[in-house]
N, C-alpha and C positions, 0 to 999 in steps of 0.2 A: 504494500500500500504506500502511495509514494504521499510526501510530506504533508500537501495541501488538501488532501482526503481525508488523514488521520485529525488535523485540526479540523475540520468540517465537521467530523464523526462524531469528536470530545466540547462539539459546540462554541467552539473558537471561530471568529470572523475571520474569513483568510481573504480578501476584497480591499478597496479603498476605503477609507474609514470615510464615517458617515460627516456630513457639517458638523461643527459642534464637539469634535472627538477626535481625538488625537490617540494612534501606536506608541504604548511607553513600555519600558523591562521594569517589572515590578519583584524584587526579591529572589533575582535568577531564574523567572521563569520567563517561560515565550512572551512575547508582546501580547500585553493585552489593550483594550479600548479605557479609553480614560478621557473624562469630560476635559471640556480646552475651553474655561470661560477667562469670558464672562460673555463669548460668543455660544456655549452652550444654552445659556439663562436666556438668552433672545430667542432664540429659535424657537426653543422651550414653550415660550411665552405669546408666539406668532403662533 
């Protein structure tokens, strides 16, 4: 199973991150999604 199926599978976004959200390394794991405000809170908020 190659890389971007195994994250699919364990429910990790493997795509462009969405507005609002930013790819960060959280405690030596994979990248995960992480809000990017104060552009999150508007979007949010539209």
């Amino acid at each position: 199973m190659n890389r971007m199926k195994a994250r699919l599978v364990n429910g990790y976004r493997v795509f462009q991150a969405p507005y609002g959200y930013h790819y960060e390394r959280l405690n030596g794991q994979d990248k995960v999604l992480v809000r990017d405000e104060p552009l999150a809170s508007i979007i949010q908020e539209a």
